[in-house]
Each structure stands twice: as C-alpha cells, then as structure tokens.
C-alpha positions in Angstrom: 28.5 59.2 -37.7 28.5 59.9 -34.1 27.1 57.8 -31.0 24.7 60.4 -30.9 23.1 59.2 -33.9 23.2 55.9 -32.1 22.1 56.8 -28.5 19.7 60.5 -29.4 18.8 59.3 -32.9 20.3 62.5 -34.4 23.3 64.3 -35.3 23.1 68.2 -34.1 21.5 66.6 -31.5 19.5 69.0 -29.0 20.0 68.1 -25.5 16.9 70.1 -23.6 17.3 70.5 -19.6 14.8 69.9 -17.1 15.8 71.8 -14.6 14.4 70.8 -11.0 13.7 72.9 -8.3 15.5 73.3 -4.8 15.3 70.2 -3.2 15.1 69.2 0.5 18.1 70.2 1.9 18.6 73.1 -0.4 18.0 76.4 0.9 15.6 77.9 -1.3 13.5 74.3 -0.3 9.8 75.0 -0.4 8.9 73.2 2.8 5.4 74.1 2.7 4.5 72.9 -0.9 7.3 69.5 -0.6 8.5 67.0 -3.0 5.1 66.3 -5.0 5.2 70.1 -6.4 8.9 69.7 -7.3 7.5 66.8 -9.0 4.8 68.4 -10.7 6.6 71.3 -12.1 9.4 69.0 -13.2 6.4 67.1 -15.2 5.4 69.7 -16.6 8.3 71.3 -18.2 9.5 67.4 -19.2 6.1 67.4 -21.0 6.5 71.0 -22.5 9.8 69.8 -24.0 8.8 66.9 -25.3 5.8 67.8 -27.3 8.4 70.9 -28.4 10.1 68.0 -30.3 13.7 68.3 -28.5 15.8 65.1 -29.2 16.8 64.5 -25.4 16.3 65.4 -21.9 19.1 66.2 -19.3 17.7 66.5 -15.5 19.5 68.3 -13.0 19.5 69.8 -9.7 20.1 73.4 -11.3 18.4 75.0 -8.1 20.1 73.6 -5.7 22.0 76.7 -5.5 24.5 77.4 -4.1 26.2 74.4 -5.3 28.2 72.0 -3.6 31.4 69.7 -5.1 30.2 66.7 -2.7 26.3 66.5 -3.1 24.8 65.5 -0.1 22.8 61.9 -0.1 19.3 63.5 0.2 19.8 65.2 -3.2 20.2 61.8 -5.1 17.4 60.5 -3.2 15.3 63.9 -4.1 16.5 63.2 -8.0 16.0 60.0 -7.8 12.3 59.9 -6.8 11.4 62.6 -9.4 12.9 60.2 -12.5 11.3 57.3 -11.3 8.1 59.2 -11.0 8.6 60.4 -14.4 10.0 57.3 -15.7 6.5 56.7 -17.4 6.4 60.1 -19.2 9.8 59.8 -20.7 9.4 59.2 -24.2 13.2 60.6 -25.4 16.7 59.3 -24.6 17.9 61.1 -21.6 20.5 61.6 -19.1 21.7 63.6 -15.6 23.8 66.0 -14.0 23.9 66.1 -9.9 25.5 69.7 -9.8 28.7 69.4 -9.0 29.6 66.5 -8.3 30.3 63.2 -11.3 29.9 59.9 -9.0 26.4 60.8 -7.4 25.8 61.6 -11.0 27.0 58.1 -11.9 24.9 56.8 -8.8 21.7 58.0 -10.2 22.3 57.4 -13.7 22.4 53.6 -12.6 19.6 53.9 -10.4 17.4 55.3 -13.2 18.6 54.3 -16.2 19.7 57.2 -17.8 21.8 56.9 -20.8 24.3 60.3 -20.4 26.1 62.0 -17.6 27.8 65.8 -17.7 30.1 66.6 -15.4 33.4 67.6 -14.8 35.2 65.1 -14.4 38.9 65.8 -14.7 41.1 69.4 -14.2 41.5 71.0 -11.3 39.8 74.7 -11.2 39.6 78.2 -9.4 35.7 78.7 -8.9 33.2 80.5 -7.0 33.0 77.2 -5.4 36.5 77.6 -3.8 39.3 75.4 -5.6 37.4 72.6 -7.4 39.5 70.0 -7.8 38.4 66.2 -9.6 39.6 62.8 -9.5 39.2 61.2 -13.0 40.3 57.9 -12.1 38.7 57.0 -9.4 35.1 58.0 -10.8 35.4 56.1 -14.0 36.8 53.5 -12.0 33.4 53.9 -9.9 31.9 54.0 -13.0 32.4 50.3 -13.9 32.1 49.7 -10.3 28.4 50.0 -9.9 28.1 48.5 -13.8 27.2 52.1 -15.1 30.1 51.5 -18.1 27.4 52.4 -20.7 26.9 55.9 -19.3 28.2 58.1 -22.0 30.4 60.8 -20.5 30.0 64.5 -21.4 33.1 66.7 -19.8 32.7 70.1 -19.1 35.9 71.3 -20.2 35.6 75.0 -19.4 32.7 74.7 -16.7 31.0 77.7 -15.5 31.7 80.0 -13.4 35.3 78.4 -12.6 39.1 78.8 -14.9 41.5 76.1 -15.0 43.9 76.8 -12.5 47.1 75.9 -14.6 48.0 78.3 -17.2 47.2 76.1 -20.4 45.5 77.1 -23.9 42.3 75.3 -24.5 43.2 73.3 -27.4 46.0 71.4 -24.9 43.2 70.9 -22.5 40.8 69.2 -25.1 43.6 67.0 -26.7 44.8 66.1 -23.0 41.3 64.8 -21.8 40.6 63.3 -24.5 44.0 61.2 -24.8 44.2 60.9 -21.5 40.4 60.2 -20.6 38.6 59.5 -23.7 35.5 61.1 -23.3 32.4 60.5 -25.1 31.9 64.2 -25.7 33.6 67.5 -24.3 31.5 70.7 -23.5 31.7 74.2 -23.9 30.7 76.5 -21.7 29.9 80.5 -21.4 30.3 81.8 -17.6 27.0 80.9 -16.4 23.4 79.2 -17.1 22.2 81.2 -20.5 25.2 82.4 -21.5 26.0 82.1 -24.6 29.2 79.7 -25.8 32.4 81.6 -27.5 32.2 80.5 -30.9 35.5 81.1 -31.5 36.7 78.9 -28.4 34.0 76.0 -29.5 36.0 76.3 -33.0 39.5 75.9 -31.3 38.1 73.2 -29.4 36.6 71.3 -32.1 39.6 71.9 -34.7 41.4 70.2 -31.6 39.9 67.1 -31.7 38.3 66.8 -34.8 37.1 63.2 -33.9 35.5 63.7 -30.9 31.9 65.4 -30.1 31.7 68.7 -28.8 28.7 70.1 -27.6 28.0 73.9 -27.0 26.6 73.6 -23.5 25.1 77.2 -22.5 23.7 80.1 -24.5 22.5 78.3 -27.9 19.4 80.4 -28.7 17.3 81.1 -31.8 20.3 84.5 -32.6 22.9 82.1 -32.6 21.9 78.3 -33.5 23.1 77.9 -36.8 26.4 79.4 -35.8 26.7 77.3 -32.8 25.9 74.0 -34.8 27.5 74.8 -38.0 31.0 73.9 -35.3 29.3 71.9 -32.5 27.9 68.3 -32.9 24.9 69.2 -30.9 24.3 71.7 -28.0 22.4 71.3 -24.6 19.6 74.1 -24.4 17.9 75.0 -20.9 17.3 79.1 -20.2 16.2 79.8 -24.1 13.3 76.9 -23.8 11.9 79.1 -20.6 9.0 82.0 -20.8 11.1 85.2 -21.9 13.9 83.2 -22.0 15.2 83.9 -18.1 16.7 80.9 -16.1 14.4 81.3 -13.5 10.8 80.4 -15.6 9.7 77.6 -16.4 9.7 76.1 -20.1 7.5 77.5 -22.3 6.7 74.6 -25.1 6.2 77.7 -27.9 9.5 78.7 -27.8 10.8 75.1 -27.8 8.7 74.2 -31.1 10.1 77.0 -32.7 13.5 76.3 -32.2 13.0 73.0 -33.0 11.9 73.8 -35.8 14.9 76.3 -37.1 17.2 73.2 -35.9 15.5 70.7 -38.0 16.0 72.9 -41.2 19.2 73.4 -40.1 19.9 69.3 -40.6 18.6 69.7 -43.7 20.6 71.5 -45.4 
C-alpha cells in the first residue's frame, strides 16, 4: 500500500486539475472582468470535478502562460485568494503547482493547506523556457523551513516541453532522484498539456523504481486509461475532463463521471 491510499483514499488514484485562468500580471489577464470571474470559473470546474467523483484536485496557474521559472509574488497572492475562497467547497484531498517554479509552490501549499506539490524540483533542463535549471536542496530545505515537511512531493522527471540537458537514460534519472532526493512520487510527462504519456517510458520508469509511485502526468484519457494505470500508480488528468477534450475549455462534469466510472471498474478487477 501506497501513501496515496493514506493521503487520496485510493490506489490508481485520479489526480483532476483545476486549471485557473490568467491572473493579474499575466498577459492574457482579463482586466475588465478581475479576480472574482477567475474565481468563479475556477468554482465551477472544482465543482464539475467533484460531483464527477475524481479522487483529488490539483490547482494551478496553467494560464499563466508563457511561464516563468521565478513566479512573481502577485501570482501566489492571485492563487492564494482563489483557495481560500474555495476552501469551503473543497470536499477531496488536494494539492498545487505554481507553474514553474517549487518554493512559491511550497509557499502556497503552507498558506492553504494543501496536502501535495508537483514540480520539478531537481535536473537541470533545455526548455522553451531557456535553460531551466533547479536547486533541490535548498527548496526542500525551504520546505521544512516554513514547516510545509508534510507536503508530499510529486517530481516531474521528464517535464514538458523541456529534455534533460545531460545525456542520461531515464531509468538513471528515476533511480538517481529518488536515491538522491526521495521523492514521494515521480511523474511522467508527454510534451505538452494533453499529451498523452509514453507507455513504454512510464514502464522503464516504473520497472526502475519499483517502490516508489509514479504517476502518468499528461494524456490519460478514456483510449488509454487502463493501459496507463495497469503501469502507473495513479495519473493526474486535466485536458480530457474539458468540453471536447481541448485544454482551453472548461471541465465538462459528463466526461469526468464517465471516466470515473471506467477507472473505478478498473480497481476492481
């Protein structure tokens, strides 16, 4: 048995995004509508994905494109005020992600309460980005800093849109960070938002380090669930939940329920 069993209250746990919309300082901000629509609309999808029946919530600043590697104040304030707002509606374990960028997602974890980060937290990476490079000490050091050392930590090992700049296989990177780092749970990416996970390369991974969670992190969709899950300990779903299944929609709680649904036969086989 896993800690997700512990923390989510399942194994093949389902991780759902909320993903909020461009904040103030983001440049796709809407000005004219402010904070209380962001709020709203992040409300509502937290709702549709709730009453879908997923087994946890992840928010994150997925609009606050294009992303930046030191997240500016007023974007952890922005995230900050929408979870406390929310904090009522919450009924599901959850956690946070302040794209890209692991000790402002440590700072609002302990300012909210959430129980999971994902970031990445260790590697050093050629990305659209420019060279994104991490600092693994010092943030876990942070971590117990600001008395966040029950924060579960979810690594994006191959994160998206970015290669590891050294030339190593990806079963060395996975039993590296996790000798070196142990993580609570690695993640495996495709290329972008929606795109779907390499089975093959969640399978190396997970053969790797056979003890440790891995999570398929983009792409898991009704096609490809039970392949996903029959290697993954879980998976954390965002563009598939949305109307027609594009990143840019909102969720649509119909196609949640259904997947839902196929996952829960799925655990009972």
């Amino acid at each position: 048995m896993t800690w997700l069993k512990d923390i989510i209250g399942t194994e093949k746990a389902i991780i759902a995004m909320c993903h909020l919309l461009p904040l103030p300082g983001d440049p796709s901000f809407q000005k004219e509508k402010g904070m209380e629509y962001v709020v709203e609309m992040a409300r509502k999808d937290l709702r549709a994905l709730q009453d879908g029946g997923v087994d946890a919530v992840m928010f994150s600043n997925e609009f606050s494109l294009p992303y930046l590697t030191d997240v500016k104040t007023e974007t952890v304030a922005a995230m900050a005020r929408i979870i406390g707002e929310l904090k009522s509606d919450i009924q599901i374990p959850f956690g946070v992600n302040v794209l890209w960028d692991a000790k402002k997602s440590l700072d609002l974890a302990a300012a909210t309460g959430a129980q999971f980060v994902r970031e990445i937290f260790t590697g050093v990476y050629a990305s659209d980005f420019g060279i994104w490079n991490t600092n693994v000490g010092e943030t876990v050091r942070h971590q117990y800093r600001i008395g966040a050392e029950k924060v579960k930590l979810l690594f994006n090992i191959v994160p998206e849109a970015a290669k590891y700049l050294a030339d190593r296989d990806i079963e060395n990177v996975a039993k590296s960070t996790v000798f070196n780092n142990r993580p609570d749970a690695l993640c495996v990416s495709g290329l972008t938002a929606g795109t779907a996970t390499d089975s093959q390369m969640l399978k190396r991974v997970k053969d790797a380090v056979p003890e440790t969670v891995v999570l398929a992190n983009t792409g898991v969709r009704m096609q490809n669930l039970e392949q996903q899950l029959s290697i993954a300990d879980g998976a954390v779903v965002g563009t598939t939940f949305k109307l027609d299944g594009k990143f840019e929609n909102h969720v649509d709680q119909e196609r949640v329920k259904a997947f839902m649904e196929k996952v829960k036969a799925f655990r009972q086989r």
